[in-house]
C-alpha positions as CSV (number, residue, x, y, z in Angstrom):
1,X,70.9,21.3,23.2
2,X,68.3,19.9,20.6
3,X,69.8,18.8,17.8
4,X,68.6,19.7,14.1
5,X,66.6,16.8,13.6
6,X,65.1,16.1,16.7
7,X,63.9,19.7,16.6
8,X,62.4,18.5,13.1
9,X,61.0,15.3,15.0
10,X,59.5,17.5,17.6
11,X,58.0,20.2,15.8
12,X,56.3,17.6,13.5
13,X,54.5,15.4,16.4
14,X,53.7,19.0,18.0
15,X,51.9,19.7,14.3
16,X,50.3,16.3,13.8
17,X,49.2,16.8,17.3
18,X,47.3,19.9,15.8
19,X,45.5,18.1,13.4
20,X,43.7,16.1,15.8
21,X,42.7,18.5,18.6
22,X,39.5,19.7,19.4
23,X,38.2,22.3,21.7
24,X,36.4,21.0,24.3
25,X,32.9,21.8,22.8
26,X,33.8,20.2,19.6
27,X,34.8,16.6,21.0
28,X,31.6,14.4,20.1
29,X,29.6,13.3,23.3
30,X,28.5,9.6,21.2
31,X,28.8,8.8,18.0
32,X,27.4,5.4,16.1
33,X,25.9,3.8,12.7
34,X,22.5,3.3,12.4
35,X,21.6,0.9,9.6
36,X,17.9,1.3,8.6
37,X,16.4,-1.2,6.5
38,X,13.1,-0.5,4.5
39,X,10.7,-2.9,2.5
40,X,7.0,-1.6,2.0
41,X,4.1,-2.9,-0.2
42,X,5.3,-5.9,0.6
43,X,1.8,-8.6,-0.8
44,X,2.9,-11.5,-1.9
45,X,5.0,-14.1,0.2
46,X,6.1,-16.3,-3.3
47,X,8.9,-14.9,-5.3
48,X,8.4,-13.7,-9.1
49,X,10.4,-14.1,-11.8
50,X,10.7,-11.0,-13.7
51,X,10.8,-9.6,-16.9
52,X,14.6,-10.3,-16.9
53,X,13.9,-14.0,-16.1
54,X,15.4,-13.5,-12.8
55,X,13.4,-14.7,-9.3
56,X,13.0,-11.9,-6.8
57,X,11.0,-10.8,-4.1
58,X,9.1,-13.4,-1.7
59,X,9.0,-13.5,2.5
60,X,12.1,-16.4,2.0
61,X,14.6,-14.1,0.5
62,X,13.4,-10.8,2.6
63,X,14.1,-13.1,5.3
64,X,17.8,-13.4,4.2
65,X,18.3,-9.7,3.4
66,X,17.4,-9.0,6.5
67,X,18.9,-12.0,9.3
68,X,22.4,-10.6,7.1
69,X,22.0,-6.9,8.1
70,X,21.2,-7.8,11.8
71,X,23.8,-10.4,11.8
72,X,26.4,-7.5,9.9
73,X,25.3,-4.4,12.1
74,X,25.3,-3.9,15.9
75,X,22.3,-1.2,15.1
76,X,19.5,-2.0,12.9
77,X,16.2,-0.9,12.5
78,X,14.1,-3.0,10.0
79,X,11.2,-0.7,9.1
80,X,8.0,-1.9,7.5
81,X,6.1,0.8,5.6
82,X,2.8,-0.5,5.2
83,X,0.2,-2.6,3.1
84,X,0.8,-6.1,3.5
85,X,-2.8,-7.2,4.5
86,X,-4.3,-7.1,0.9
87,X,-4.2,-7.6,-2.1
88,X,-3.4,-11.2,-3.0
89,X,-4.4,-14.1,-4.1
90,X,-4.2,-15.9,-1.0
91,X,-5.0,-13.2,1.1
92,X,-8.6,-12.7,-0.4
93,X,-8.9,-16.5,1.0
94,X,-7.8,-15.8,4.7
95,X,-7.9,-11.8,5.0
96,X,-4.2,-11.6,5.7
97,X,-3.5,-14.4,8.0
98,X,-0.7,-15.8,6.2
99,X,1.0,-12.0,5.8
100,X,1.2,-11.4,9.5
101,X,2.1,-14.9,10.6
102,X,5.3,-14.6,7.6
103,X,5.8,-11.2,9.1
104,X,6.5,-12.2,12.8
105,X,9.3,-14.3,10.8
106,X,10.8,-11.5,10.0
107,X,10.3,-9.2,12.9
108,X,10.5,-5.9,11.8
109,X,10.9,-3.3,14.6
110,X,8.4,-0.4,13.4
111,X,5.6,-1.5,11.1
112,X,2.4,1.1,10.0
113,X,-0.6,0.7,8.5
114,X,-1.1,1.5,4.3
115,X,-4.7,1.6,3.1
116,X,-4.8,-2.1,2.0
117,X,-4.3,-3.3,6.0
118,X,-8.0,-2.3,5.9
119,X,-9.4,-3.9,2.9
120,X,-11.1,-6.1,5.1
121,X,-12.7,-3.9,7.7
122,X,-11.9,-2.4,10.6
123,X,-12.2,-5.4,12.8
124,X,-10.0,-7.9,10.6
125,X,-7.8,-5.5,10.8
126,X,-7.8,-4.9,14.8
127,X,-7.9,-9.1,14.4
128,X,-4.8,-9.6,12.5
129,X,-2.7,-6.9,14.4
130,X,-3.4,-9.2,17.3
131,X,-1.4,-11.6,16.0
132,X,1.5,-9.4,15.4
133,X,4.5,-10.2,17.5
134,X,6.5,-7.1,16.0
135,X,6.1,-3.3,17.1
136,X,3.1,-1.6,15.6
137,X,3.5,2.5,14.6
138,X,0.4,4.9,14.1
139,X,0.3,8.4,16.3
140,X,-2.1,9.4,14.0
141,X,-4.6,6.2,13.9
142,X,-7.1,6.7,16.4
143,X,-10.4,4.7,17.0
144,X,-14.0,6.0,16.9
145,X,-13.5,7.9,20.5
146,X,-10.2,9.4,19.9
147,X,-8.1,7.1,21.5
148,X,-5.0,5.3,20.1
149,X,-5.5,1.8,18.4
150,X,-4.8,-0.7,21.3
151,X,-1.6,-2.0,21.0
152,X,0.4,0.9,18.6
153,X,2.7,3.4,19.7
154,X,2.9,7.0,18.8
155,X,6.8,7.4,19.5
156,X,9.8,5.9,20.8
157,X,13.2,6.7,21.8
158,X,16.0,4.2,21.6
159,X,19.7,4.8,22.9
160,X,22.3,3.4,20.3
161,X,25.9,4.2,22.2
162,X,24.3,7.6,23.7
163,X,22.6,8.6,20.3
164,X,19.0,8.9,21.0
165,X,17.1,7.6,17.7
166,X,13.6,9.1,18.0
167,X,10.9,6.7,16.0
168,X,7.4,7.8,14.9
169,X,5.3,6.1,12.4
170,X,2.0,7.3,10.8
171,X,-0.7,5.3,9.1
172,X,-2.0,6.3,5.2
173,X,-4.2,9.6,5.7
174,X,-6.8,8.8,3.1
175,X,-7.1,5.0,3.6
176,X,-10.7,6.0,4.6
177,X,-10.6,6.9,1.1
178,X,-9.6,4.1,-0.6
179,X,-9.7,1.2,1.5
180,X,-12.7,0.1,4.5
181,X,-11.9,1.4,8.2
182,X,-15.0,2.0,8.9
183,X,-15.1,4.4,12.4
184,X,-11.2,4.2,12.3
185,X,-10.1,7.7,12.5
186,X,-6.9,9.1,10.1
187,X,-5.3,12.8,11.5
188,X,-3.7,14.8,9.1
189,X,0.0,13.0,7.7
190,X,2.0,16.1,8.1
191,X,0.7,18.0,10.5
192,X,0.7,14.6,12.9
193,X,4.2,13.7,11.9
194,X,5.8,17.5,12.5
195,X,4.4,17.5,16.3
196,X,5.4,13.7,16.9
197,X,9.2,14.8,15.8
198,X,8.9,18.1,17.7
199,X,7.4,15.8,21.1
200,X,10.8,13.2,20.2
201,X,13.3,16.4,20.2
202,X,11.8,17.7,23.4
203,X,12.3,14.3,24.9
204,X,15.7,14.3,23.8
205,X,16.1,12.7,20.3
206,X,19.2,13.5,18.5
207,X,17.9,12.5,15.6
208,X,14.1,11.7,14.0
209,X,13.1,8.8,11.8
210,X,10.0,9.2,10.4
211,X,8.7,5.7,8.9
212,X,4.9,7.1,7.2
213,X,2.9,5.0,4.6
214,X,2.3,8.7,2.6
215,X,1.9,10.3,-0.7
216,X,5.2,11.5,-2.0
217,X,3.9,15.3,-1.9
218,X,3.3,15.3,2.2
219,X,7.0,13.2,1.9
220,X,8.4,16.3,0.1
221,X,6.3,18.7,2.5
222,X,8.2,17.6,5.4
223,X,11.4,17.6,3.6
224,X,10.6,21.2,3.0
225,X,9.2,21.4,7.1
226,X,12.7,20.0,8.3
227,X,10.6,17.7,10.3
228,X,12.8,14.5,10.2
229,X,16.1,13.9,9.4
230,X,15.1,10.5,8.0
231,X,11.5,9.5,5.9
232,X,11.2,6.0,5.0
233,X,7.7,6.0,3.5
234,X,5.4,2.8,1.3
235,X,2.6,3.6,-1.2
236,X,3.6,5.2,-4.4
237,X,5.7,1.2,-5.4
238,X,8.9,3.1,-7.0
239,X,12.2,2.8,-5.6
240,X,13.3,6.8,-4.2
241,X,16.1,8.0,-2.7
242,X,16.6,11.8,-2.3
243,X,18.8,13.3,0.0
244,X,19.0,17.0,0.2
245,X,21.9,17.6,2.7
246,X,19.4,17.9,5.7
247,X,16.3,15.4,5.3
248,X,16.4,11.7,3.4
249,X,13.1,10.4,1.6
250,X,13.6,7.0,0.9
251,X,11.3,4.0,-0.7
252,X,12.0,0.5,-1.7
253,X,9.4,-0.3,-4.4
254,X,6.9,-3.0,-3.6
255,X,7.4,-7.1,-3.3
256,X,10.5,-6.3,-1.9
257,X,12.4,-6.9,-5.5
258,X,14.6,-4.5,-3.7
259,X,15.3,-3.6,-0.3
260,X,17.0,-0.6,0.7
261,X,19.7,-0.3,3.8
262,X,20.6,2.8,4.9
263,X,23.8,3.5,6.8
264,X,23.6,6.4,9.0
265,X,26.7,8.0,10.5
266,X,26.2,10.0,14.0
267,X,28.3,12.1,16.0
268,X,26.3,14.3,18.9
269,X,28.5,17.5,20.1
270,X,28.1,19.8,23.0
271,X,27.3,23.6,21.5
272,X,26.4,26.4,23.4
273,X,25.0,23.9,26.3
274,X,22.7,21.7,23.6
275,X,23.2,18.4,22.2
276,X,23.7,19.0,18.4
277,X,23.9,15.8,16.1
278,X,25.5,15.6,12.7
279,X,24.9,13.0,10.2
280,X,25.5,11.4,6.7
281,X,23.7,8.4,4.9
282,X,25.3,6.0,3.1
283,X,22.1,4.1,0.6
284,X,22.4,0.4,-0.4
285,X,20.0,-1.0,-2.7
286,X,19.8,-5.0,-2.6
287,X,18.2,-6.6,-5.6
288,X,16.9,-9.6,-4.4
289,X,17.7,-11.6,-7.3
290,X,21.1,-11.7,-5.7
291,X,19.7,-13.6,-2.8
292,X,19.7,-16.8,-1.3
293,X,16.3,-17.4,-0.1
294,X,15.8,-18.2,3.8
295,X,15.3,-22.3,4.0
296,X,13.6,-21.8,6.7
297,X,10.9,-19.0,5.9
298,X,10.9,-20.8,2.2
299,X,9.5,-24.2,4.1
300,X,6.5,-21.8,5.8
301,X,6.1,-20.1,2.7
302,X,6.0,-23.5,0.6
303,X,3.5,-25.0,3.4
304,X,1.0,-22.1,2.9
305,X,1.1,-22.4,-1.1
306,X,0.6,-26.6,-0.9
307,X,-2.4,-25.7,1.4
308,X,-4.2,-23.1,-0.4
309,X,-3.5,-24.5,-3.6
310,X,-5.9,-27.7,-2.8
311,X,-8.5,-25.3,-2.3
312,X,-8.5,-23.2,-5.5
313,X,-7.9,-25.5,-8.2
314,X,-11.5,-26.2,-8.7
315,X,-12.8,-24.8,-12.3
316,X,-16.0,-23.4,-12.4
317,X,-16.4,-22.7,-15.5
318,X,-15.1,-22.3,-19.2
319,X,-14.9,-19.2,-21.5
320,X,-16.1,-18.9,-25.4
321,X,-14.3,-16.2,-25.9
322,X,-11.1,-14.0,-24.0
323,X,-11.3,-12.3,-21.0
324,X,-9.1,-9.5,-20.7
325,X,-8.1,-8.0,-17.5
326,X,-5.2,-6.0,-17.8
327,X,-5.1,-2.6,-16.8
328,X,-4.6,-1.0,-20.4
329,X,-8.3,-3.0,-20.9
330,X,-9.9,-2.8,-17.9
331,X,-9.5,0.9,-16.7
332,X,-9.9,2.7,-20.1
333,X,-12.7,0.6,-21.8
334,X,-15.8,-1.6,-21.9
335,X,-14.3,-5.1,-21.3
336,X,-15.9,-8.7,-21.2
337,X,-14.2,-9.6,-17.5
338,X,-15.6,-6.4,-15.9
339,X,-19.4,-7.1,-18.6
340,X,-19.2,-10.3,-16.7
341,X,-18.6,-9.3,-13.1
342,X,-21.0,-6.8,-13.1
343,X,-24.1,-8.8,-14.7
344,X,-23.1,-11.3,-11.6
345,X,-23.6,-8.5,-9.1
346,X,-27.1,-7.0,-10.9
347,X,-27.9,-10.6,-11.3
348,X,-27.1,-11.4,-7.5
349,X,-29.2,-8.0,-6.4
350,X,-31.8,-8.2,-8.7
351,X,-31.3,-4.4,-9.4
352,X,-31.8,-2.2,-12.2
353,X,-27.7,-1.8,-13.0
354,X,-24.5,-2.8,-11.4
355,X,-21.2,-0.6,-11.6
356,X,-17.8,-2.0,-10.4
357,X,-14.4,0.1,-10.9
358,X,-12.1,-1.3,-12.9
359,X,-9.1,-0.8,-9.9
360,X,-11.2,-3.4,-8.5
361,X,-10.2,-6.0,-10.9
362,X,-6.6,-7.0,-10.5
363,X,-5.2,-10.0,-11.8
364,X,-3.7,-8.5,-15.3
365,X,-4.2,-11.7,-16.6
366,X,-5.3,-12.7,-20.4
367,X,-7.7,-15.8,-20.4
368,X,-7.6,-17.1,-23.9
369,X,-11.3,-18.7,-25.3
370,X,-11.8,-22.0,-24.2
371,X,-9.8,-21.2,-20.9
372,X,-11.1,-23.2,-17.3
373,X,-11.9,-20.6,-14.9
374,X,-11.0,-21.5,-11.8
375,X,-11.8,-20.6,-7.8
376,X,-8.1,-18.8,-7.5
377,X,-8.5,-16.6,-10.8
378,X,-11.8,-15.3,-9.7
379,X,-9.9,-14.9,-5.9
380,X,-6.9,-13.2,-8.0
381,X,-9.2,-10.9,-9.9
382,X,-11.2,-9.9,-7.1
383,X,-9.0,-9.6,-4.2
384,X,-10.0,-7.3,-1.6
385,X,-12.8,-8.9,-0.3
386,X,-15.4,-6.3,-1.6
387,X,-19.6,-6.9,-0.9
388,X,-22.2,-5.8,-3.6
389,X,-24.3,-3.0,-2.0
390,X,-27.6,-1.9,-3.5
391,X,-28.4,1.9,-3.2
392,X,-31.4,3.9,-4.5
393,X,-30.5,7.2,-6.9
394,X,-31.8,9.3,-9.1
395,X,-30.7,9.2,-13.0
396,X,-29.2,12.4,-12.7
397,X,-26.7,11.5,-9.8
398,X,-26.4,8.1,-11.8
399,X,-25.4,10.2,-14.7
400,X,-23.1,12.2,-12.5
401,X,-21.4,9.2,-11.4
402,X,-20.5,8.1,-15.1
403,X,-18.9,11.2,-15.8
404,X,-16.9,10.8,-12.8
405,X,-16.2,7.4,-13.8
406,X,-15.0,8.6,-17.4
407,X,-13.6,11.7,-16.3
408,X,-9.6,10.5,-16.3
409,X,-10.4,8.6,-20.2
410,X,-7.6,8.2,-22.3
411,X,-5.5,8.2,-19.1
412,X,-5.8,4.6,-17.0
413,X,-7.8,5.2,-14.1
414,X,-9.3,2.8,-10.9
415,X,-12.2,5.0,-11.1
416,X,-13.6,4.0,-14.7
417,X,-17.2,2.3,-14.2
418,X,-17.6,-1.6,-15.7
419,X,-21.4,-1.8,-15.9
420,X,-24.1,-4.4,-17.0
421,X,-27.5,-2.7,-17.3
422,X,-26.4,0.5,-18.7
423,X,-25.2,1.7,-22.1
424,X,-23.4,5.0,-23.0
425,X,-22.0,7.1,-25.3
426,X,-19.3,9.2,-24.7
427,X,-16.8,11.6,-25.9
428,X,-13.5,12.1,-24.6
429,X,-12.4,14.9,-26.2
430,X,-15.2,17.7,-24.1
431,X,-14.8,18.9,-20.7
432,X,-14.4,16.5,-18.0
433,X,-18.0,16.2,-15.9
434,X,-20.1,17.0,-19.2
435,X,-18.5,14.0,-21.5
436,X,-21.7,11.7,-21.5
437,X,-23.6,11.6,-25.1
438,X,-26.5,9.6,-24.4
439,X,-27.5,6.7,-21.7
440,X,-29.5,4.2,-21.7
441,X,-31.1,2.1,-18.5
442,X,-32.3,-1.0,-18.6
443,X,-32.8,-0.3,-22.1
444,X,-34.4,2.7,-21.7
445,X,-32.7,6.6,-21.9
446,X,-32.4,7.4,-18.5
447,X,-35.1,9.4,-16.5
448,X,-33.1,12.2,-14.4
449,X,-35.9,12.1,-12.0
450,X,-36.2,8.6,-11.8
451,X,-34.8,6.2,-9.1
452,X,-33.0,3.2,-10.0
453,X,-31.9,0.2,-8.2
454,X,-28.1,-0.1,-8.7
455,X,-26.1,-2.7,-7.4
456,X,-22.5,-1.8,-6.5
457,X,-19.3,-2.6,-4.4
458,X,-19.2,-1.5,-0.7
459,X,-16.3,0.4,-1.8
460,X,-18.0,2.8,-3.9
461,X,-20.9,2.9,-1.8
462,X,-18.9,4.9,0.6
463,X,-17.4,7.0,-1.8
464,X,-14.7,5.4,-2.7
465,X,-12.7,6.9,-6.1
466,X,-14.6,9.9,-6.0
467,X,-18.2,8.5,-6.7
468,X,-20.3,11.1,-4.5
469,X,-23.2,10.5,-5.6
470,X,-23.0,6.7,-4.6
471,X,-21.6,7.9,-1.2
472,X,-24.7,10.3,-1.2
473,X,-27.3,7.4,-2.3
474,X,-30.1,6.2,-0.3
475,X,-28.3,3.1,1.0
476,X,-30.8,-0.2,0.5
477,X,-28.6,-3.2,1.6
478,X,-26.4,-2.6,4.8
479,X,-22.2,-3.7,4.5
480,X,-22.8,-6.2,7.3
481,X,-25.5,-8.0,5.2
482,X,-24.2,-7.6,2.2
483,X,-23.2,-10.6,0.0
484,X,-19.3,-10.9,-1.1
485,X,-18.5,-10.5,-4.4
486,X,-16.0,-13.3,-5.1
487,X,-18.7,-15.7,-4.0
488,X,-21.6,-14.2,-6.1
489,X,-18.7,-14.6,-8.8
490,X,-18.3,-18.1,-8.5
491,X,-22.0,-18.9,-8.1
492,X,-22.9,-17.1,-10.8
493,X,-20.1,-18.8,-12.9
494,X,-21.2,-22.0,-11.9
495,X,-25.0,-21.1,-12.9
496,X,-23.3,-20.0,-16.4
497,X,-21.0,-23.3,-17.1
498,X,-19.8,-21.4,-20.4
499,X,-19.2,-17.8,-20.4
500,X,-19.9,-16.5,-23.5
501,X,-19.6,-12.9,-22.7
502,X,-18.0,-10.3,-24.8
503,X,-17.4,-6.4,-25.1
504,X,-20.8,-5.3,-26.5
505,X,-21.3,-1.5,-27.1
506,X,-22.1,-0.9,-23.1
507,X,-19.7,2.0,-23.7
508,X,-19.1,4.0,-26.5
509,X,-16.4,6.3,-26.8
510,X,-16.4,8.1,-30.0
């Protein structure tokens, strides 16, 4: 006979024994933790200190942040979401060389192309992803023929405990755009990505990790599509996290002044004959002000900054009065830097006009009068290693490539046209395409029928920022024979000895 309490006793294991069974279907087939870790937009290898006075960012803390996750984690995938290559100071010296030899330090296991890993052109590029020692990503980066870039994958499948982890990465879709591929081809971002995840679940993926250098609208497309359970994405420099109960988006800024982790919980169960994976993410965002920099990556870092620094300390010349090139000046208004630049380049092509975007000056730097100009701030301000190009146009498609140029005003814009040879009148308050007053070339109105001489970057030339009309010009100086810019800069400079340029009425806006 059972006593009282052992009945109790017995009844109470049989209950807790309840809790914990599972039909056979329902008992997980693997489970494991994933921890992905994204940095993206990742240029310059020094730290910066920060408005809050704090150091962050730099290859020797990145280095830290990561060696702790792989040294914390049995599973880790350190993703790299693209553009690295350009822009930087030192990288405008040595096209990137420094950036990929840092980045084998760190050894990412997916990395993708953004637009600035083709600043350069298309064979730097192919160049410098030589020298990679980490896994490159682009099933949608295909050369002139159709064939994938040597050296990049499409896909991959990885077994962590019996989860398969399906990896695809995709390069920027508009890099042609905004950057210099030349016959590199670009498929469509979403499209591309949505049969790459689809090819990974038929080969058996659990679940899909998307890493894609994107806009965030083809990001939120395939959140929509389902595509991925996982998006780790570069190019719009803010730090995202969304997470909709089905699909993750996640970015990490730019610099890496913060680098996101992402623990990823897995179980795989048997349902009606078919693997069926659930999941939840766990988001950690490091600051890296709370790092300890890497000695060892801090020592590279240090040896590449005493090298180049020799090189660029040269002045070449001094400044009457201040040079303004911060964004608020540069991409909204006539300003002396961009006066300056441009009268090197229609100086340099002897031409009728020059035009350079203000999105191709960079540095955001005030140079007070009397300031030494020196090698690295013309290499800071000029960065991505752009040739002056001389096409033939009309005045009307000149025209039409002002109004393109003004069409964002007041709104900061890449797009808005530094000139030397031209003068305008604006008004920013009419339509968009019809805003131009009055022009003037080579200080004469313009003659719509007429064709100029106009000097500009290579950029532009090939449409870059919308100019169509520059893309559509009768092309007089070849890319491969063109002159760079930074070094028509600096000689020109150095033919100057005192800059004494300063905002003069080129544009009006009334």
């Amino acid at each position: 006979m059972i006593s009282r309490r052992g009945f109790h006793a017995s009844f109470s294991a049989f209950l807790a024994s309840l809790s914990t069974w599972r039909p056979a279907w329902a008992q997980p087939v693997a489970s494991t933790r994933i921890t992905f870790v994204l940095f993206n937009d990742f240029y310059i290898m020094n730290e910066q200190v920060l408005a809050d006075g704090k150091a962050r960012g730099g290859f020797a803390r990145l280095a830290t942040v990561v060696n702790d996750e792989r040294a914390k984690h049995r599973n880790v995938i350190v993703a790299h979401g693209g553009d690295t290559l350009s822009p930087s100071l030192m990288s405008g010296f040595d096209r990137g060389k420094h950036i990929v030899a840092l980045t084998n330090l760190i050894a990412p296991d997916i990395f993708v192309s953004g637009n600035h890993e083709f600043d350069f052109g298309r064979d730097v590029f192919l160049e410098r992803m030589r020298e990679a020692k980490f896994p490159l990503y682009g099933a949608n980066l295909r050369l002139a023929n159709g064939n994938p870039v040597p050296g990049h994958l499409d896909r991959k499948i990885f077994d962590f405990d019996g989860v398969k982890l399906g990896l695809t990465g995709i390069a920027y879709e508009k890099s042609a755009r905004l950057s210099s591929p030349e016959d590199l081809q670009f498929l469509p971002c979403v499209e591309t990505t949505k049969a790459q995840a689809a090819a990974l679940r038929k080969e058996g993926a659990d679940f899909v990790c998307a890493v894609l250098h994107c806009d965030r609208g083809d990001a939120f497309l395939l959140q929509f599509a389902q595509a991925a359970e996982l998006l780790l994405t570069g190019h719009t420099h803010d730090l995202f996290i969304q997470h909709d109960g089905q699909v993750a988006i996640v970015e990490s800024g730019y610099d890496a002044f913060y680098v996101t982790c992402i623990d990823v919980d897995i179980q795989v169960n048997i349902r009606e004959g078919k693997r069926v994976a659930t999941w939840w993410p766990r988001f950690r965002v490091i600051d890296t002000a709370d790092v300890v920099p890497d000695a060892a990556v801090a020592a590279a870092v240090a040896k590449y900054q005493e090298d180049f620094s020799r090189e660029t300390e040269a002045a070449v010349a001094k400044t009457e009065f201040e040079l303004d090139s911060r964004n608020a000046t540069i991409r909204t208004r006539e300003a002396a830097i961009g006066n300056l630049f441009a009268d090197a380049m229609r100086h340099t092509m002897k031409a009728d006009a020059a035009v350079i975007n203000g999105g191709g000056i960079r540095s955001g730097k005030v140079y007070a009068p009397g300031s030494a100009i020196k090698i690295r701030d013309i290499l800071a301000e000029l960065p991505f290693n752009n040739r002056v190009v001389v096409v033939e146009m009309t005045g009307e498609a000149l025209l039409q490539a002002m109004e393109n140029g003004l069409a964002q005003v007041p709104v900061p814009a890449g797009r808005f046209p530094q000139v030397s040879g031209i003068k305008l009148v604006f008004d920013p308050k009419r339509p968009m395409r019809s805003r131009v007053i009055s022009m003037e070339v080579a200080g004469k109105p313009v003659e719509p029928a007429r064709i100029y001489r106009i000097a500009i970057l290579d950029f532009l030339a090939r449409g870059g920022d919308d100019y169509i009309t520059f893309r559509e010009a009768k092309r007089v100086t070849p890319d491969a024979d063109a002159p760079l810019l930074a070094n028509e800069v600096i000689a020109y400079l150095k033919s100057l000895g005192v800059v004494r340029i300063k905002p003069e009425g080129r544009i009006v806006s009334l």
